[in-house]
C-alpha positions in Angstrom: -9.6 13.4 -7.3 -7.7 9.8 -6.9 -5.4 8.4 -4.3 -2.7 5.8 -5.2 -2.2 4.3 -1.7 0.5 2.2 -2.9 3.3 3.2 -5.5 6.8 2.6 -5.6 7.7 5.8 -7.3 11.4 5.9 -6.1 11.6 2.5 -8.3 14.8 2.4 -10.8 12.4 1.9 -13.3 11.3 5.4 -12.9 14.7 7.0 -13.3 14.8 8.4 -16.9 11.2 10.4 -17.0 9.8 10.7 -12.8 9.1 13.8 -13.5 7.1 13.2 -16.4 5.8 10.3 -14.7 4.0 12.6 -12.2 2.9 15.2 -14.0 1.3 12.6 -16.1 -0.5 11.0 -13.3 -1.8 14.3 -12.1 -3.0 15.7 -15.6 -4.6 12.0 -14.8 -6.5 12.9 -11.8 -4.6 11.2 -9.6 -3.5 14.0 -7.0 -2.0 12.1 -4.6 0.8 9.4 -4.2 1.5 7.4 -1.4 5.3 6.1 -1.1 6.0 2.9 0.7 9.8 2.6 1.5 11.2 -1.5 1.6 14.9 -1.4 3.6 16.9 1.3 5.8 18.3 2.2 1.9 15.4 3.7 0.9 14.0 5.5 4.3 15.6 8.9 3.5 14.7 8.5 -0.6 10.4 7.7 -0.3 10.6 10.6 2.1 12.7 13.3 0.0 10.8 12.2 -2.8 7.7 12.5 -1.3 8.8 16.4 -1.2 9.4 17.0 -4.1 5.7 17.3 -5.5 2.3 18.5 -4.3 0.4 15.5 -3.5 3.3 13.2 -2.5 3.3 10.9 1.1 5.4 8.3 2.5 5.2 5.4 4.2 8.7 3.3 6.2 9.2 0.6 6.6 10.7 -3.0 6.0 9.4 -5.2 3.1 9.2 -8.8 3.9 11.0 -9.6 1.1 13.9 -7.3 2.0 14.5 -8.5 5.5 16.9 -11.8 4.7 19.3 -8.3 4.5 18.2 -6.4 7.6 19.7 -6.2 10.5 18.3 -5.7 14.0 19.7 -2.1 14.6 17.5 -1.6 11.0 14.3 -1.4 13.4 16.1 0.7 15.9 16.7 2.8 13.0 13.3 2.7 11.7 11.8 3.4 15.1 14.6 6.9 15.4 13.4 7.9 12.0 9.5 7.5 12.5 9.8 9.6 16.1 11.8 12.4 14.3 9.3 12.4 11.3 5.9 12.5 13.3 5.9 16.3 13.1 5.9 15.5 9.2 2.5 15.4 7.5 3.9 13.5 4.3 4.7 11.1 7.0 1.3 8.7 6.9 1.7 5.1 7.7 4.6 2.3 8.8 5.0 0.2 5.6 5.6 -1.8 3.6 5.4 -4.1 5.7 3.5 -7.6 6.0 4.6 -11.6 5.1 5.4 -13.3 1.8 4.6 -16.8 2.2 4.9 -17.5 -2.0 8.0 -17.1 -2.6 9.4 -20.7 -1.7 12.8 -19.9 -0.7 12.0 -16.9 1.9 9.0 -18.9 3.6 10.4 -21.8 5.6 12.4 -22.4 8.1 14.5 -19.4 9.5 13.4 -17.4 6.8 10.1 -17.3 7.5 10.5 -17.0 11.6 12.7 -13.7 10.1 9.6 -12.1 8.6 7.4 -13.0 11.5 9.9 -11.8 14.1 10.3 -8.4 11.7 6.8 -8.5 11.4 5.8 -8.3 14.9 8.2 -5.7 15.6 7.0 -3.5 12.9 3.4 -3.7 14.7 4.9 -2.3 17.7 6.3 0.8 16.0 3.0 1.3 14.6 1.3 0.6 17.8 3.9 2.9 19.6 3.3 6.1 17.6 -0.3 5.4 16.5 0.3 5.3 12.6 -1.8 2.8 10.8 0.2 0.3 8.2 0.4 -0.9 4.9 0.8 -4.9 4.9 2.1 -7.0 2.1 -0.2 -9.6 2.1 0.6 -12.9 -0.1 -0.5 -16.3 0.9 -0.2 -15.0 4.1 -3.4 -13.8 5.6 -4.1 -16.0 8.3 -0.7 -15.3 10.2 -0.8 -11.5 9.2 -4.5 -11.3 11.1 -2.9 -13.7 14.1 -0.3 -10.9 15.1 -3.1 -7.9 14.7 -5.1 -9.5 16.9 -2.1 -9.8 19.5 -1.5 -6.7 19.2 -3.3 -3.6 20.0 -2.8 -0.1 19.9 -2.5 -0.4 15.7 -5.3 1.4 14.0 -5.9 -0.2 10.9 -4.5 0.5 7.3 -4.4 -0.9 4.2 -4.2 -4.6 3.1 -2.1 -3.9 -0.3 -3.4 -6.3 -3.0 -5.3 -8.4 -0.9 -6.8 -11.4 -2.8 -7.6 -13.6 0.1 -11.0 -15.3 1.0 -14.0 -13.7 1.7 -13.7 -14.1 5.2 -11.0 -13.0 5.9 -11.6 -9.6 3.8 -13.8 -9.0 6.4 -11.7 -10.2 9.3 -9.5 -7.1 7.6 -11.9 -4.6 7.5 -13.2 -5.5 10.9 -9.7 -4.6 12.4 -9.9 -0.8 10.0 -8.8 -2.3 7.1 -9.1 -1.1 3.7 -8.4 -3.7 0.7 -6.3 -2.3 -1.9 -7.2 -2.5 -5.6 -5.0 -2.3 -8.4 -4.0 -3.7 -11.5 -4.9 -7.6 -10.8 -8.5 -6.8 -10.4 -8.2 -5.5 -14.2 -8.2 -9.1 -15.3 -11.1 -11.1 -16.3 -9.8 -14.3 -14.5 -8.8 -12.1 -11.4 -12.4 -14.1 -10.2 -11.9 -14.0 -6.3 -10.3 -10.1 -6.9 -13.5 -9.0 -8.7 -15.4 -10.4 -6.1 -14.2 -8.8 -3.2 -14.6 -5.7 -6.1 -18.4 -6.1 -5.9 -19.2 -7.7 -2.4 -17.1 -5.3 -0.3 -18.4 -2.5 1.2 -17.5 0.5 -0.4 -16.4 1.9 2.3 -13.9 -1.0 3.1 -11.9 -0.2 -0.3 -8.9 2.1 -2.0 -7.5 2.6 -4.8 -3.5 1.4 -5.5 -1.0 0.7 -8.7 1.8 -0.6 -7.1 3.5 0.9 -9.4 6.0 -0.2 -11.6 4.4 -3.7 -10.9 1.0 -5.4 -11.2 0.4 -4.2 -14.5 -3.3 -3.6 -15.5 -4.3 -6.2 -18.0 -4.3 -3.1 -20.9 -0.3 -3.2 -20.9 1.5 -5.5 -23.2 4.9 -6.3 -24.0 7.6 -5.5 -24.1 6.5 -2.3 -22.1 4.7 -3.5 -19.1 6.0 -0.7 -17.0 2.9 0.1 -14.0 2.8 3.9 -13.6 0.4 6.3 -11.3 -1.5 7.9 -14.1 -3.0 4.1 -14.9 -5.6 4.3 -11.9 -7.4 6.6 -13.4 -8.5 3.5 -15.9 -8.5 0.9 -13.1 -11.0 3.2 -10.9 -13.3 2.9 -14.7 -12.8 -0.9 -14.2 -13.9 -0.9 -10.2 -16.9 1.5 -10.8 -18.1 -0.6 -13.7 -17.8 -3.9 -11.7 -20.0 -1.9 -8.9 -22.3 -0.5 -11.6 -22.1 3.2 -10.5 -20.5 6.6 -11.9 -16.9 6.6 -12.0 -16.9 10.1 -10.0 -18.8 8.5 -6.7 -16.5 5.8 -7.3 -13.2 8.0 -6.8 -15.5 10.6 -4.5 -15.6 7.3 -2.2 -12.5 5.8 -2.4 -10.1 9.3 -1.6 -12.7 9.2 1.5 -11.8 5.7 2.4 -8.1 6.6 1.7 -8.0 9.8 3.8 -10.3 7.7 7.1 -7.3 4.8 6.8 -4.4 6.9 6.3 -5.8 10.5 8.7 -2.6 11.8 8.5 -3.4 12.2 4.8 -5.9 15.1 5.6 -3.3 17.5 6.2 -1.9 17.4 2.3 -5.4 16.9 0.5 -8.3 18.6 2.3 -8.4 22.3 1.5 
């Protein structure tokens, strides 16, 4: 049995064949999918879609990337709906949340105090109702690990396609942390990714698509279109990087995904 931690599945991309889309990822192996939301738009969407199929979870929360278009009651609202949904087991994480530091024009100035300040609060919803997150980590480690160690009362999580420096992998893992693997480690020149691959604990990774982005490096135009089913392929790629049998591999990496995200038990331990 796999986990994708991370996939958009509510994506536009997804429109014409979902349905198909998930059956193909389960006849995969892939039995579970966790659904981030991105905006106040999509709260009500991750979690009804979540519904609709055995195996499905959901994650709210306000992507970094979405919060130039947020408003402040958006957190109120986000706070209202994670209270109301905690009797909810499809309900396993705040996210996706985090800081985008690589995209020029939404990392200076204003901007940037924006994602912190939506950030920060974010951390304290988490830290209020004792749901661990899923952080959007790009070229922004350092400032992501700053506000976790301000803050305390947030158990951990998942650092979604994490290709920072050694050192801070760990400074992640230290503070419950998993690193997320998807499609970039699939890459030959991925060299820091397939590192972490190899010199991680096992323990200290999951499984992820991100799905309908990162693409593994087997897509090619003009369909590059990510999909759930594909992790079945990049858990061959992490288990040969680690040398072992791909069924440890996903026997360990569900394990990491259910420790991280607990409230994940409910849906896939029988």
């Amino acid at each position: 049995m796999l986990i994708d931690t991370h996939c958009h599945l509510d994506a536009a991309e997804f429109d014409a064949d979902r349905a198909a889309v998930i059956r193909s990822a389960r006849e995969a192996g892939v039995q579970g999918i966790v659904i981030p939301a991105v905006e106040r738009a999509n709260f009500s969407v991750v979690r009804d879609l979540a519904h609709s199929f055995a195996g499905g979870a959901y994650a709210l929360g306000i992507h970094p990337m979405y919060v130039r278009r947020a408003a402040e009651s958006d957190l109120d609202l986000l706070r209202e709906r994670v209270r109301e949904s905690l009797g909810d087991p499809r309900l396993v994480a705040i996210g996706e949340i985090g800081l985008d530091f690589f995209v020029p024009e939404i990392s200076q100035g204003l901007e940037r105090e924006r994602q912190e300040h939506f950030y920060a609060a974010q951390l304290d919803i988490a830290a209020q109702f004792g749901l661990p997150v899923l952080l959007h980590v790009r070229r922004s480690q350092d400032v992501l690990l700053k506000y976790l160690r301000r803050k305390q009362g947030v158990p951990g999580g998942i650092a979604h396609a994490f290709n920072g420096s050694a050192q801070q992998a760990h400074a992640f893992a230290e503070r419950g942390f998993a690193l997320g693997l998807g499609g970039a480690m699939t890459y030959a020149r991925a060299l820091q990714i397939r590192r972490h691959a190899v010199d991680m604990g096992l323990e200290h990774l999951v499984l992820e698509t991100d799905a309908p982005d990162i693409p593994p490096a087997w897509l090619h135009e003009p369909e590059r279109r990510n999909a759930p089913h594909e992790l079945a392929r990049i858990a061959d790629v992490l288990a040969e990087l680690r040398g072992m049998p791909r069924e440890d591999l996903a026997r360990a990496t569900t394990g990491n995904a259910l420790r991280v995200l607990p409230r994940l038990q409910a849906l896939y331990i029988a």
